[in-house]
N, C-alpha and C positions, 0 to 999 in steps of 0.2 A: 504494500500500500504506500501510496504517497503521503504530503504534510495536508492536513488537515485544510488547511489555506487553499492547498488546491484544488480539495472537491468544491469549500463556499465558494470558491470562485469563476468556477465552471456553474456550477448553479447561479449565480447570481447572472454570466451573461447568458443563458439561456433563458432566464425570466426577462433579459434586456430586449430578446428578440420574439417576445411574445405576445401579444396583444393584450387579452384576460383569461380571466377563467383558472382552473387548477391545472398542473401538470402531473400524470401519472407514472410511474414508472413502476415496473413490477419487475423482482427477480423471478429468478427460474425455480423448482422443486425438484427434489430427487424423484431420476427415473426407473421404475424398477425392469431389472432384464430379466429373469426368470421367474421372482414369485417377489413378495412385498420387502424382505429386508435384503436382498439380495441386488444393490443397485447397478446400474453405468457409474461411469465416474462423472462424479458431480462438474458440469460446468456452469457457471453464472451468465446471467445474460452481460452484455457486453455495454451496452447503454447505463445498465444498469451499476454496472465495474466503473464505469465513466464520471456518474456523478452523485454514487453512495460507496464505491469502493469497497464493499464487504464482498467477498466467494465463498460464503456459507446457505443456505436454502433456506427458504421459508421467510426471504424480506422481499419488503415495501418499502419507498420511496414516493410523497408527494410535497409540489412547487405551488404553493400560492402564487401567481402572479400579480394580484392586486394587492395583499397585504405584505406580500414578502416571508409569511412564514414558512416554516419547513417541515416536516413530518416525516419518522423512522419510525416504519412499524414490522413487528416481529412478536415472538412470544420465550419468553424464559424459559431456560432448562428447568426440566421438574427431579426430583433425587432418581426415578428409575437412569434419567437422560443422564447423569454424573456419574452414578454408576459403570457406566457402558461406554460412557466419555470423557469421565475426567471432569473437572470446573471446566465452568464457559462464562465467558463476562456477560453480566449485562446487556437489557437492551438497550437501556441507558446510556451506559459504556461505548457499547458499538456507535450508537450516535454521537457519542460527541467525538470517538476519535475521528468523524468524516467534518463534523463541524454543524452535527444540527442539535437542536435545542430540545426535542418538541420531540420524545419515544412515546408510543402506544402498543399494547399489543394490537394482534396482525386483524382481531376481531372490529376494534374500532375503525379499520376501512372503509367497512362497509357503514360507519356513523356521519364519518368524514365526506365521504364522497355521494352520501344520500342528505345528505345536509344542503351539499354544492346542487345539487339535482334539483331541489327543491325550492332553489333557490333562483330556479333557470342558471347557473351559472353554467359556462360550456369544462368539459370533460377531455383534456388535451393526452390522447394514450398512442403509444407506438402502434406498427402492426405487432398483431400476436403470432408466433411461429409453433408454439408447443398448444397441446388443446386443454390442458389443465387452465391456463392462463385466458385463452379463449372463452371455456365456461365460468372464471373468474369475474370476467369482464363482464359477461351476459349477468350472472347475479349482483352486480355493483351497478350496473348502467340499465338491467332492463332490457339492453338490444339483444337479438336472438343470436346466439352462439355463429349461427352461419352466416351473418350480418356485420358479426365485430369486426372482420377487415377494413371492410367496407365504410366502416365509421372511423377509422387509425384518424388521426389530426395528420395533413398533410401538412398544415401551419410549422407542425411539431418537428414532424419527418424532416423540412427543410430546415430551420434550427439547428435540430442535432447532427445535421449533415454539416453545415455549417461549420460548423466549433471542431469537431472530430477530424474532420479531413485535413486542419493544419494539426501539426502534430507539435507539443509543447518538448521543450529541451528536455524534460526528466521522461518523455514519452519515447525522443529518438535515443537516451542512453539504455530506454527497456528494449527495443527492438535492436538495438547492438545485441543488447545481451543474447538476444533470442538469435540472432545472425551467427556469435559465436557459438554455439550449440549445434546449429545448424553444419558450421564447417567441420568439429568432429564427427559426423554424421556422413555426410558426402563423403570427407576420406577415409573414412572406415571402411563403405561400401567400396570404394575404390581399390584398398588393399585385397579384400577378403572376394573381389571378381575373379574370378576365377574358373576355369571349365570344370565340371563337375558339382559344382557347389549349387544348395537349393537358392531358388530366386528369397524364399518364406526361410530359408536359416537369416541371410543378409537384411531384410525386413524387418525382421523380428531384433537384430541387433541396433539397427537405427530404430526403433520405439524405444528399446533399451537405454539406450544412450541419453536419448531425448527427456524419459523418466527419468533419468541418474541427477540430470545436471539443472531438469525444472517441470513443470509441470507434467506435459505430452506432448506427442505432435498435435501439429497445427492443425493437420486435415490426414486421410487413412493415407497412410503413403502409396505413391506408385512405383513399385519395382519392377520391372519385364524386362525380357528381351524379345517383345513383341511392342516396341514404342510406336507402332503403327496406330495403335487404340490407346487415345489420346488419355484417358482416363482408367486407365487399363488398372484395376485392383488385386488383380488374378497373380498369387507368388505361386504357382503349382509345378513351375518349371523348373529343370535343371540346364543349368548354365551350360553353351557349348561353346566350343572355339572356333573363332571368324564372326559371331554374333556381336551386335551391337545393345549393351546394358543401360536403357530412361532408367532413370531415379531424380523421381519428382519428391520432394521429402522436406517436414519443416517441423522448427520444434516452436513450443508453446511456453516459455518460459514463467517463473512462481508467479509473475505479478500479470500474467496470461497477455503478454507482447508476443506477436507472432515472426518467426521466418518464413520463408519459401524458395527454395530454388531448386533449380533441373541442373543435373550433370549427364552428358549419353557420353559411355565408356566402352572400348570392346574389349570384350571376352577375350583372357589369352594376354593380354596387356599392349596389344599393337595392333591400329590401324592400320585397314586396307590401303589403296589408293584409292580405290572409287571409294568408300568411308570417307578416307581422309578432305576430299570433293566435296563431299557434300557439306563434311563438320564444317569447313572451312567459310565454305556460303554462308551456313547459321550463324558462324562467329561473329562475320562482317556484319549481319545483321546485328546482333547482340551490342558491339560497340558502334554501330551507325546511330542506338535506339540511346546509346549512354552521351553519345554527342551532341545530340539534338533534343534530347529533353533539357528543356530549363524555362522559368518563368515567362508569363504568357504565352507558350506556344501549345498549340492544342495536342492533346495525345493522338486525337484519329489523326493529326497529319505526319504526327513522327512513327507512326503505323503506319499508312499511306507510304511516306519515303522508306520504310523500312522493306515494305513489300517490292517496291521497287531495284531492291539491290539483291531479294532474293532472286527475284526475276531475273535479272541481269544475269545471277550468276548460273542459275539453269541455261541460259540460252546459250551460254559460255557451254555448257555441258552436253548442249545439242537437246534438252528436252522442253525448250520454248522455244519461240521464234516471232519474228515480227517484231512491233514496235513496242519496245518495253511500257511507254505511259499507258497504250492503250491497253495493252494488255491487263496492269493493274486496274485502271479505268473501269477494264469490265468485268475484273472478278476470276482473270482464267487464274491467277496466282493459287489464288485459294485452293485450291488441287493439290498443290502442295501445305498450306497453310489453313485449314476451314478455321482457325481461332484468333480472337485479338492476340494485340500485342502486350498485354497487359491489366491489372489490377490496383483497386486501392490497397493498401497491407495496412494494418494494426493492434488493435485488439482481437480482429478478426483476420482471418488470412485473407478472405473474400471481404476486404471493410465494409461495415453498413451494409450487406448486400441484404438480410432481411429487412431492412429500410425503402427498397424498390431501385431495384439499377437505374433506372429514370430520374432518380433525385439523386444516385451517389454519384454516376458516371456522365451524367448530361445533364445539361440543364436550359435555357430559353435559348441561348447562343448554336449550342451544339447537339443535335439531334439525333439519336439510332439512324442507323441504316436497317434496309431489307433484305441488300446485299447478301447473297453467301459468302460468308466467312468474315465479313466484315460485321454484320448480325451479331453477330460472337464477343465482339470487342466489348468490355465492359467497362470502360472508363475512356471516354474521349474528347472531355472539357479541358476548359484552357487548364494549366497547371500553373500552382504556386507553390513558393517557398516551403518548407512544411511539411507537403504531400510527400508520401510515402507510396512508391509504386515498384511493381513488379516488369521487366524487361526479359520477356519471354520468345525470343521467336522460335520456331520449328520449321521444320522438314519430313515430311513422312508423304509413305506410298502407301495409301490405302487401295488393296486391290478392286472392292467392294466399291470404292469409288470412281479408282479410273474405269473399272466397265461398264458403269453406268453412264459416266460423260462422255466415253468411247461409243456407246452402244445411241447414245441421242444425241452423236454427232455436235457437243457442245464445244466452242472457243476454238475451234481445228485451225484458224488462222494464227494461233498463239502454243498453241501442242504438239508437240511432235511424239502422236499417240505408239509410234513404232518403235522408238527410245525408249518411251519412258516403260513400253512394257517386260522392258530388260531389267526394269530394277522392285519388279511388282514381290521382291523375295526380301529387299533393303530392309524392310522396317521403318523407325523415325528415330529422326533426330532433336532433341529441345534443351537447350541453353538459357538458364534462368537466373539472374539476379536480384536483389532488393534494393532499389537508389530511392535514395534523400532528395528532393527538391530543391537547391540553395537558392541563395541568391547571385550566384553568379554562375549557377548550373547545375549539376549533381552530383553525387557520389555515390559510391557502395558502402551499404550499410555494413556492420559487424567488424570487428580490427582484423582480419585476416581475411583475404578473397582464397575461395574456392579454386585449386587449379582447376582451368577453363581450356589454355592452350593446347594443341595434341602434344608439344612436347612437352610441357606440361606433367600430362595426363600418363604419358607413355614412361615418366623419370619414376614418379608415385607409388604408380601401379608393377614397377620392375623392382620399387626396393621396398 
């Protein structure tokens, strides 16, 4: 947890950017996986880490907007609870080390917020993601359970995008931390590739690690030697040699600051040439996206130019052709790329993403596309100082997809469908780092970068 100062004061300019009415904020509750005392591992909402800072279950959080007070509600440990737990502070306690004045138990919510109801006053609540919280809602406000989306305060949503998207100096030394967690992790996996070894041993030690040093990972990790499936969760494999090893993987650090980054490695400890071709493309891409990110420039354009130099360097390779703009222009790239260039990172690996990508990643200026592959991008607004973003590109052959645009004759003035069906056995490639937004451009997050280069990658992984 941070200084006390820091939650009053993130609450205070979130009541700056709000008209009236109360503001809610609900933690998350323990979910059970198999029967009642048996849970997941507890994580807190992230809104709620933002501007009550407790990771324990069963709290509330509410913003007067018009009078300025503040409200922590939960309920005390009872002697069974101490038994089984140990002492627990106060609710008391818990509130004031965030900085609020005003503890109830978690009963008088429902006194607090039917009081405001009553009062016509408006009821300012995030979307709900969990349905525990959803039927919360529905008994607090009256709205029917399959309505409380639908009613979230957009007023709010913008607000909390607001404030969160620049990240405060004690917030970029938490994602360091989570950055360096993340680098033993990457070259762990990078030592222990290997032919023979299970994809689920190498997996299973990067969660490991991730546990040892702070919370969990970020998101399930992705381990394959099948990075063609972009999302690929599947460890069932054993490692061979000449394959190329995605490891998409990020750790969750104690005070739940996130990393994320992709390494593609091959089996065996040495790239191919055509490997090497392709890494090489992705790279350029990866530092074309660390050049050109810096304040006021939009992400969809440093996506845009990024695609263009993947392009370039297929046509180099003989599996594009024609004019590189138009080709981006109209989407033949994506063939190789169907994904953005990137993300917001913080609290969350996907930041704010249960907030609605339309209020994290765009906004009046910059609008989604329809695009295939560009569809995908999930952050494309101007960027500032602060932000905290993800610089991801890839390379993959999906066969399932060139014979579909094969077969309907798509983008054939930009394809060179008889090339590229020589490498429908590749797999994919993705290059992933965490950069800072400055003010004079960006940086990578965490004190140590990840070897990225093939030689690099090929010194690493021999000793």
């Amino acid at each position: 947890m941070f200084d006390a100062s820091i939650y009053k004061n993130r609450r205070q300019a979130l009541r700056k950017k709000m008209s009236n009415g109360l503001i809610l904020v609900l933690g998350n509750n323990e979910a059970p996986a198999n029967y009642p005392d048996n849970t997941y591992k507890f994580r807190q909402d992230s809104s709620f880490l933002y501007f009550f800072g407790h990771s324990h279950p069963g709290y509330a959080g509410i913003i007067d907007i018009d009078n300025g007070e503040e409200y922590f509600f939960g309920n005390d440990v009872s002697m069974d609870d101490i038994i089984w737990m140990g002492p627990q502070p106060s609710i008391k306690e818990l509130a004031e080390r965030v900085g609020v004045d005003k503890s109830l138990p978690f009963d008088q919510l429902n006194v607090i917020v039917g009081k405001a109801i009553s009062q016509h006053r408006k009821i300012h609540f995030l979307p709900p993601y969990r349905y525990d919280n959803v039927f919360l809602l529905e008994e607090l406000t009256g709205i029917k359970a399959s309505m409380v989306r639908h009613h979230a305060s957009i007023e709010l949503v913008k607000a909390v995008v607001s404030l969160r998207s620049v990240k405060e100096d004690c917030e970029i030394v938490e994602i360091d931390k989570a950055c360096n967690i993340g680098y033993e992790m990457h070259t762990a996996a990078m030592r222990l590739c290997k032919p023979g070894v299970s994809e689920q041993y190498i997996a299973g030690v990067l969660e490991g690690i991730a546990a040892s040093y702070g919370s969990m990972t970020s998101f399930a990790t992705i381990l394959t030697q099948n990075g063609q499936t972009l999302h690929n969760h599947d460890h069932s494999h054993i490692l061979q040699e000449g394959r190329l090893m995605l490891t998409d993987a990020g750790a969750e650090n104690i005070n739940n600051y996130c990393s994320d980054n992709t390494r593609t490695i091959p089996v065996g400890g040495k790239f191919t040439n055509r490997q090497c071709d392709v890494y090489n493309i992705v790279y350029a891409c990866h530092q074309k996206a660390l050049e050109l990110a810096k304040p006021d420039v939009t992400y969809m354009s440093v996506h845009i130019e990024v695609c263009k130099v993947l392009a370039h360097g297929l046509k180099d390779l003989g599996l594009m052709k024609g004019c590189i703009d138009e080709a981006v222009a109209a989407g033949a790239h994506a063939l190789f790329m169907p994904h953005g260039l990137g993300h917001m990172m913080g609290l969350d690996v996907h930041d704010m993403e249960d907030l609605g990508q339309q209020y994290v990643g765009y906004d009046d200026e910059v609008r989604p596309s329809s695009q295939f592959g560009l569809a995908s991008l999930r952050m494309g607004r101007r960027l500032k100082p602060g932000f905290v973003m993800t610089d991801e590109p890839g390379c993959y052959f999906i066969p399932a997809l060139i014979d579909k645009w094969k077969s309907e004759g798509l983008h054939t003035d930009y394809l060179n469908y008889d090339e590229i069906e020589k490498f429908k056995d590749f797999g994919g490639i993705r290059l992933e780092d965490d950069i800072l937004i400055t003010p004079e451009g960006s940086r990578f997050t965490g004190e140590k970068h990840i070897p990225i280069k093939v030689e690099e990658i090929e010194v690493i992984m021999k000793n």
